[in-house]
TITOR-33886 format. One record per atom (N, C-alpha, C, O): z negated, y, x. Coordinates in steps of 0.05 Angstrom, whole numbers, padded with zeros to 5 digits, always signed. Atoms other than C-alpha are relative to their C-alpha. Example, Ala and Ser with C-alpha at 12.3 -4.5 7.8 and 13.67 -1.06 7.14 Angstrom:
// residues 2
+00000-00024+00018/-00156-00090+00246/+00000+00024+00018/-00013+00024+00039/+00001-00024-00016/-00143-00021+00273/-00014+00022-00015/-00018+00044-00005/
//
This chain:
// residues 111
-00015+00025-00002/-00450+00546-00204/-00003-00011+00028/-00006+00004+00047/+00015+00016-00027/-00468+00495-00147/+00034-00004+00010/+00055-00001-00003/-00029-00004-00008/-00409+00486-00095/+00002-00032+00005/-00016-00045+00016/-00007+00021-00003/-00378+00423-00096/+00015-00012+00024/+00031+00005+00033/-00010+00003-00023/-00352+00387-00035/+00032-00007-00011/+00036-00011-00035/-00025+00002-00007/-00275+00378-00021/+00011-00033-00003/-00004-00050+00006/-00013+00027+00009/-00232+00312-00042/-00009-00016+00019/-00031-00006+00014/-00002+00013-00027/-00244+00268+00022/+00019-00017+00000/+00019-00032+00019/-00023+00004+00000/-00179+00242+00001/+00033+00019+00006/+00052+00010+00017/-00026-00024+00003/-00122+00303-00004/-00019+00024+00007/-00006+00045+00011/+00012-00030-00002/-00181+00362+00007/+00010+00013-00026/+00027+00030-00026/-00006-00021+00023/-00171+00391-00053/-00028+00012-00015/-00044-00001-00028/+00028-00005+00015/-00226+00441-00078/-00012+00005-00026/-00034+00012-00031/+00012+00005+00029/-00220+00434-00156/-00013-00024-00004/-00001-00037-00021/+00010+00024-00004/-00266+00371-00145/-00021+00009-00034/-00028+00032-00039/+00020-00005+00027/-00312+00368-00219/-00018-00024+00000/-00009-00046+00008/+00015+00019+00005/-00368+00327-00231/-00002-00012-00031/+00001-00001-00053/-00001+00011+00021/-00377+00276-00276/-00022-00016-00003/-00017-00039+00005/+00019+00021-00008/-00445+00242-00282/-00002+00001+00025/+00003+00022+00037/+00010+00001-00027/-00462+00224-00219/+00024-00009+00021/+00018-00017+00043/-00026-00004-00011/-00382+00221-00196/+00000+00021+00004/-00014+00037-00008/-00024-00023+00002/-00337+00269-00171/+00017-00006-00011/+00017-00028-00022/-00027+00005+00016/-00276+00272-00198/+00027+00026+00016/+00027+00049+00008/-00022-00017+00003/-00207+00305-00162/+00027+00000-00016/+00047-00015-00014/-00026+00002+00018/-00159+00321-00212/+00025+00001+00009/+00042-00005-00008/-00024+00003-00003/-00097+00327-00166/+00000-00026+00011/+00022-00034+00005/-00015+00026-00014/-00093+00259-00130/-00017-00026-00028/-00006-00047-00035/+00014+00020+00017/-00152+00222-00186/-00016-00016+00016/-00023-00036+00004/+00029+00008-00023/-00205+00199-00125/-00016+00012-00018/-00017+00035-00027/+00028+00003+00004/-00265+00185-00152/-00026-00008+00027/-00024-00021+00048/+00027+00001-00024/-00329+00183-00106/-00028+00008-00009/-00031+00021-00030/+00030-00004+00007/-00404+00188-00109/-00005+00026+00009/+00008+00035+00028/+00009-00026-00011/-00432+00251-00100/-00021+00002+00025/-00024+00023+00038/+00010+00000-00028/-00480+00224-00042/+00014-00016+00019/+00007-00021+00042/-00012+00020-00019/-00429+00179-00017/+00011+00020+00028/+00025+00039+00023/-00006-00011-00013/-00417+00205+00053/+00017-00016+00023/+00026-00004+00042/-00026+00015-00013/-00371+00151+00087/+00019+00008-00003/+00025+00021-00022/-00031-00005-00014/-00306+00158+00117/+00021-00016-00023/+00021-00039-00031/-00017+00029+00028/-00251+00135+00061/+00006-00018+00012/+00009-00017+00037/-00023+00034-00002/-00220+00066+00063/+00019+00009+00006/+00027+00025-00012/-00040+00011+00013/-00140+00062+00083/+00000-00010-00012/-00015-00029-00012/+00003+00022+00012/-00116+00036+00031/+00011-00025+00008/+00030-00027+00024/-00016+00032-00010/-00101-00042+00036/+00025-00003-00018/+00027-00002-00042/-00029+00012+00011/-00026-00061+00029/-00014-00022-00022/-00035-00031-00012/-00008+00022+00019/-00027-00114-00033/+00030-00007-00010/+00045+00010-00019/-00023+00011+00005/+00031-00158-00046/+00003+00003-00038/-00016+00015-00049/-00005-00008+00036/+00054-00154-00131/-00015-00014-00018/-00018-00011-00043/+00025+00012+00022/+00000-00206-00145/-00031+00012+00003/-00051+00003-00009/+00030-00014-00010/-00061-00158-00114/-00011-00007+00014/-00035-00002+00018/+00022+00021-00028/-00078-00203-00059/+00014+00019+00027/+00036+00025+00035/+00000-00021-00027/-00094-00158+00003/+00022-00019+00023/+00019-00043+00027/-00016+00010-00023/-00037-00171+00061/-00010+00008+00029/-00018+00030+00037/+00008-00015-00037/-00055-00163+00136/+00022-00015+00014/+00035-00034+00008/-00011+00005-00032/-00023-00164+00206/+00005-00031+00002/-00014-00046-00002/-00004+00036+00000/+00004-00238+00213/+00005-00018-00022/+00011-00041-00016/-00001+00005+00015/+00009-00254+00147/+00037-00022-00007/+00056-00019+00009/-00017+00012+00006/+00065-00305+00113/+00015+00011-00028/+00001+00009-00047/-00016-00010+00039/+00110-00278+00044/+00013-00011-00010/+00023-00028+00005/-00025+00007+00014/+00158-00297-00003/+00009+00022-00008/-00005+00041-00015/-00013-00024+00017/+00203-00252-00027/-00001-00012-00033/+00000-00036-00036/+00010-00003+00030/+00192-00250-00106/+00036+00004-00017/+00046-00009-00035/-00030-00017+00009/+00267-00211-00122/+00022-00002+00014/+00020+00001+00039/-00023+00006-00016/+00331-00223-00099/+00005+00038+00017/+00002+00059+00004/-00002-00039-00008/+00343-00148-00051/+00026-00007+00016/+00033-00026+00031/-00021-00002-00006/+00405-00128-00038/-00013+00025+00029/-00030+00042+00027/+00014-00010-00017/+00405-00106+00045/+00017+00034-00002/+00040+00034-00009/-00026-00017+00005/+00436-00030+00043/+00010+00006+00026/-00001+00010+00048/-00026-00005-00023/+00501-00019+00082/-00008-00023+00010/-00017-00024+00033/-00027+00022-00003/+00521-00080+00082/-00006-00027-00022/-00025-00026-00038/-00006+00022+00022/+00536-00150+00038/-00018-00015-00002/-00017-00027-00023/+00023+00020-00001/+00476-00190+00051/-00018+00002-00023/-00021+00023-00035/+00019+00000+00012/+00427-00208+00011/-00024-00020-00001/-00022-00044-00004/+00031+00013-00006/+00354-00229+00018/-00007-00013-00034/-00010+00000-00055/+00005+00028+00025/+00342-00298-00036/-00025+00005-00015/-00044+00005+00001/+00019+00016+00020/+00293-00305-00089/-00013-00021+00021/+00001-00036+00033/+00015+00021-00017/+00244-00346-00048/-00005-00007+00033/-00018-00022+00046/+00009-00004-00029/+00250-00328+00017/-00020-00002+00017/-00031+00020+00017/+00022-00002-00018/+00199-00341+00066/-00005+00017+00019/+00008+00008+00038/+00006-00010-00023/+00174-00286+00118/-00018-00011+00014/-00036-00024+00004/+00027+00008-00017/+00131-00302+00180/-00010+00013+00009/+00004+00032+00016/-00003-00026-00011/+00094-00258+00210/+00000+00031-00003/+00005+00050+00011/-00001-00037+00012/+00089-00192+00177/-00014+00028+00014/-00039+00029+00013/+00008-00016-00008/+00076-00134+00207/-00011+00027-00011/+00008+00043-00010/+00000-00020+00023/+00040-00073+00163/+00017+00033+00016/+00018+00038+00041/-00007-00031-00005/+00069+00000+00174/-00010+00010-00018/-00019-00003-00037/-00001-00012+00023/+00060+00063+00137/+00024+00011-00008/+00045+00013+00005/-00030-00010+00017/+00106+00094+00087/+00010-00016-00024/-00002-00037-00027/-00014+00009+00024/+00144+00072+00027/+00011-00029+00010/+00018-00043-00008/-00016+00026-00001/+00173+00009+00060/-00036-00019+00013/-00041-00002+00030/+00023-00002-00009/+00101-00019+00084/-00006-00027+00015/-00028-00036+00022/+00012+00029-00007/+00117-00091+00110/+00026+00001+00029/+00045+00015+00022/-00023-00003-00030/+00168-00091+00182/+00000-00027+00002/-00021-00041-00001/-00010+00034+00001/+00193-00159+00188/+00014-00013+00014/+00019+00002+00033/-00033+00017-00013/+00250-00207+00219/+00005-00022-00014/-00003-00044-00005/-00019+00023+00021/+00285-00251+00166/+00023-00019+00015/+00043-00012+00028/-00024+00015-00012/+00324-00305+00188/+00025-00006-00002/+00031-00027-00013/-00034-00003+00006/+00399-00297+00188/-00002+00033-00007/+00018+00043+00003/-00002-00026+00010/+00391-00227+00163/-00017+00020+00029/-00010+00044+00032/+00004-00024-00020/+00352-00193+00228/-00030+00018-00002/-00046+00007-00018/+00024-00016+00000/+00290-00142+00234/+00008+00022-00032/+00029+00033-00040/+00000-00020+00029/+00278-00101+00167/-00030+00002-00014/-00049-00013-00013/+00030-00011+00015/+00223-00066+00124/+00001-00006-00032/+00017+00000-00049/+00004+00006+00036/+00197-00090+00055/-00017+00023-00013/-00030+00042-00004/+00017-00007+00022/+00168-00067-00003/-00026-00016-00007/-00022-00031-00026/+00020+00016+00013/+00099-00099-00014/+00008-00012-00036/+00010-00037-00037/+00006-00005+00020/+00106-00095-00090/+00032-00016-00007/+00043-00011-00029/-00021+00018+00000/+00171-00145-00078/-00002-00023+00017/+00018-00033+00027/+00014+00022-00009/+00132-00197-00049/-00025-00012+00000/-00044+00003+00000/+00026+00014+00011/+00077-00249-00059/-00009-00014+00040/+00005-00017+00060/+00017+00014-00018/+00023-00280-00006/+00009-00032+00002/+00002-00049-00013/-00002+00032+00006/+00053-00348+00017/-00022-00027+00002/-00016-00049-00004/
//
């Protein structure tokens, strides 16, 4: 049995071939078997699939309640400015009247 290389996403060494793919079954990265580039980060997209970057403008999409405390960020909101991070919140911001705070991509569109 020929040895297969390692996820180049998570390392994981149940990697299987498929055709002329790999295939890792714990995370689901697919890749070429001569592909030898460095992965992609992936790109933030807003809830319509359009790639966000550094500087960018948003709307908020959903009304979001802010937690600990009464505020709440409108249906239609405009951000300016966006800043990407990583992590579960992936957009760092400053809303007007409401202050510095972190979004959810996937609760906002490209203005």
């Amino acid at each position: 049995m020929s040895e297969l290389p390692p996820c180049p996403q998570c390392s994981s060494t149940y990697t299987y071939a498929d055709g002329s793919q790999l295939i890792c079954p714990e995370c689901g990265h697919e890749w070429r078997a001569n592909d030898t580039s460095e992965p992609t980060a992936a790109a933030v997209r807003d809830a319509h699939g359009n790639p966000l970057q550094d500087g960018d403008s948003v709307t908020v999409i959903k009304d979001l309640k802010v937690k600990g405390s009464s505020l709440v960020v409108k249906i239609g909101t405009k951000v300016k400015n966006i800043r990407l991070i990583d992590g579960d919140h992936d957009i760092d911001c400053k809303i007007d009247g409401i202050g510095a705070m972190q979004l959810k991509s996937e609760f906002v569109k490209k203005a």
